[in-house]
N, C-alpha and C positions, 0 to 999 in steps of 0.2 A: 297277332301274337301266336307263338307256335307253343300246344299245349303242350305237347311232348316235351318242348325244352323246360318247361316251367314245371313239369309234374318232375325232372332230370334233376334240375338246381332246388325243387323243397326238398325232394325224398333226399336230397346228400344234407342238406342244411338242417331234417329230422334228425336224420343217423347222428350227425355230429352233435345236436343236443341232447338225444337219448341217453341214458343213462349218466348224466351230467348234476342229478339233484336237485331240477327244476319241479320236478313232477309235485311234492309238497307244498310246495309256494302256489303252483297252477292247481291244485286239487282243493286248497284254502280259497283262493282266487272264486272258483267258481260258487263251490258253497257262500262265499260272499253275494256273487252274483245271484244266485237260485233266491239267496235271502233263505228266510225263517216258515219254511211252506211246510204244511202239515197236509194228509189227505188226498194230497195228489198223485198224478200217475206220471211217472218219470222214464222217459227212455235213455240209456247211455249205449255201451258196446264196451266188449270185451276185447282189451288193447292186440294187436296183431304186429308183429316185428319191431320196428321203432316208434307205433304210435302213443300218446303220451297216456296214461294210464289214470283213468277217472276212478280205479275200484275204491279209495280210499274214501272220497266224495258221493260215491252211491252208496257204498257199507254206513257211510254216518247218514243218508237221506234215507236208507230203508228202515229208520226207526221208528218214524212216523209219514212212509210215504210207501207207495207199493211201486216195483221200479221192475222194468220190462227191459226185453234184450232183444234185437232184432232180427227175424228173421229172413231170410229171402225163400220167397214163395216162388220165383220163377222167373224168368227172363222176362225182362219188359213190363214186370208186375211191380207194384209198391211192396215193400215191408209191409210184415205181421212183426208182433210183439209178443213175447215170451217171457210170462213173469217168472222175474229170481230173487232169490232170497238169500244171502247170505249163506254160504254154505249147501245150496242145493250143487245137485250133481250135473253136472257138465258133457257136452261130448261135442262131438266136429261137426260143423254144418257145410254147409258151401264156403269155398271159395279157402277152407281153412278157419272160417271165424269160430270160435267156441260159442255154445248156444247149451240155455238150461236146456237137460234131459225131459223133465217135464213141464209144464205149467197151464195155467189159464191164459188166454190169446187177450191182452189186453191192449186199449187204444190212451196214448200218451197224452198228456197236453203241454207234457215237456218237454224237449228232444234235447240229449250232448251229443251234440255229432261230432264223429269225427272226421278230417281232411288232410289232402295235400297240402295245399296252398288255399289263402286268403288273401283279400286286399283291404285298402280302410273302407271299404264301402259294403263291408260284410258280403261279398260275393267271395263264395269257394270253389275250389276244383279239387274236385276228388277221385274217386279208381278210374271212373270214364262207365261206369254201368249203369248211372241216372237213377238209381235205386232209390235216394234220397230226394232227389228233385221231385218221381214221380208221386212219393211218399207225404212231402212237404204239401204240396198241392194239395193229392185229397183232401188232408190234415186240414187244410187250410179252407178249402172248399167246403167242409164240414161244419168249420166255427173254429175260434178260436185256439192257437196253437204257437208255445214258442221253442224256435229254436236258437242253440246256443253251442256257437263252434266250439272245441275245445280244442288247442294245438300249443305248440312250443311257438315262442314269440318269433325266431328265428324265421318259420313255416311261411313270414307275413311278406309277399310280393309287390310290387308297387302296382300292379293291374293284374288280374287274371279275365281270360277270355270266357265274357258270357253267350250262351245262348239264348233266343227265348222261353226257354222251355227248363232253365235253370231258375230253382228258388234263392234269393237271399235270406242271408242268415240273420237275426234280430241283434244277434252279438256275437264276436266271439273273443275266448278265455283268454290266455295264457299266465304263465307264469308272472309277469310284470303286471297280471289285470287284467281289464278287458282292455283289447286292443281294436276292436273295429263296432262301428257304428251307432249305431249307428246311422243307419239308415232307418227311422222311423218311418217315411213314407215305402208301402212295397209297389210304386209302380215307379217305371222305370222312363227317363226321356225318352 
C-alpha cells in the first residue's frame, strides 16, 4: 500500500465533507462514546484546515473534566499536554496547530485524536511525524489510556499501511457513530 496515495484520496474525501454539517452529529457521537466521565483528563486538538472539529464536545466535557491540548516538544519526541479552558488565550505552535498560551503540562487518560485515514480495525494514518504513535506508547507503557479517533466517516479506507511501531486506536468517531473497532485485543498477528 502506497501511503502517499491514501493520505491523497482521505485529505480529498476530508475537504469534501468539511463543512457539510456533519461535525454536530460527530461531536454528539463522541460525547456518546466518552459516556458520562466526570474528573478526568482529556486530550482533543484544536481543528487545523479540513479536520473535523471536536471544540463543541470538549467545551461540554470541560464542565466536569480538565482537557489538555497537545503539544509538540520536538522531533522524534512524544506530545506534552497543555491545559485549556474554555476561553483561555491561544497562539501558534508548530507546524500551525493553535496551542493554549498558558497552562499546567498535564498527562491525559483520554485522547481524541485526530487523522488522515482509518480502517475497521482501528489503525490510522496520520501527518507521517509518529507524534501520536510515540505518544500512545508511553501512554500506554505507563497504565492505562484510551484512545479515540475522531474523523468524518468518509476518512474510513478499506486498509491502511501499518508499521510496527504504529499504535491502534480503541475506537474511532464519526458522524454515523463509532465506526471502527474495535479492536479489543492491542497485539497484532
Amino acid at each position: 500500500m502506497d501511503k502517499a496515495d491514501i493520505r491523497r484520496r482521505a485529505f480529498a474525501a476530508r475537504a469534501e465533507a468539511h463543512g457539510t454539517g456533519r461535525d454536530e452529529a460527530a461531536n454528539a457521537a463522541l460525547l456518546r462514546e466518552i459516556g458520562d466521565v466526570a474528573g478526568r483528563v482529556i486530550s482533543a486538538y484544536w481543528p487545523m484546515r479540513t479536520e473535523i472539529d471536536p471544540r463543541p464536545a470538549i467545551t461540554a466535557l470541560a464542565a466536569a473534566n480538565r482537557i489538555c491540548l497537545p503539544v509538540i516538544a520536538g522531533k522524534g519526541l512524544p506530545l506534552t499536554f497543555r491545559e485549556w479552558s474554555p476561553g483561555a488565550a491561544m497562539t501558534a505552535g508548530p507546524f500551525g496547530a493553535e496551542i493554549p498560551a498558558e497552562g499546567e503540562m498535564l498527562t491525559p487518560d483520554i485522547l481524541i485524536v485526530p487523522l488522515v485515514a482509518f480502517d475497521a480495525a482501528g489503525d490510522r494514518l496520520g501527518y507521517g511525524g509518529g507524534f501520536y504513535d510515540r505518544t500512545l506508547a508511553k501512554l500506554r507503557a505507563a497504565g492505562r489510556v484510551r484512545a479515540i479517533g475522531f474523523a468524518y466517516a468518509a476518512q474510513q479506507m478499506p486498509e491502511v499501511p501499518v508499521e510496527p511501531t504504529d499504535q491502534r486506536l480503541d475506537v474511532v468517531v464519526t458522524e454515523d457513530g463509532p465506526a471502527a473497532p474495535l479492536a479489543r485485543a492491542r497485539d497484532r498477528a
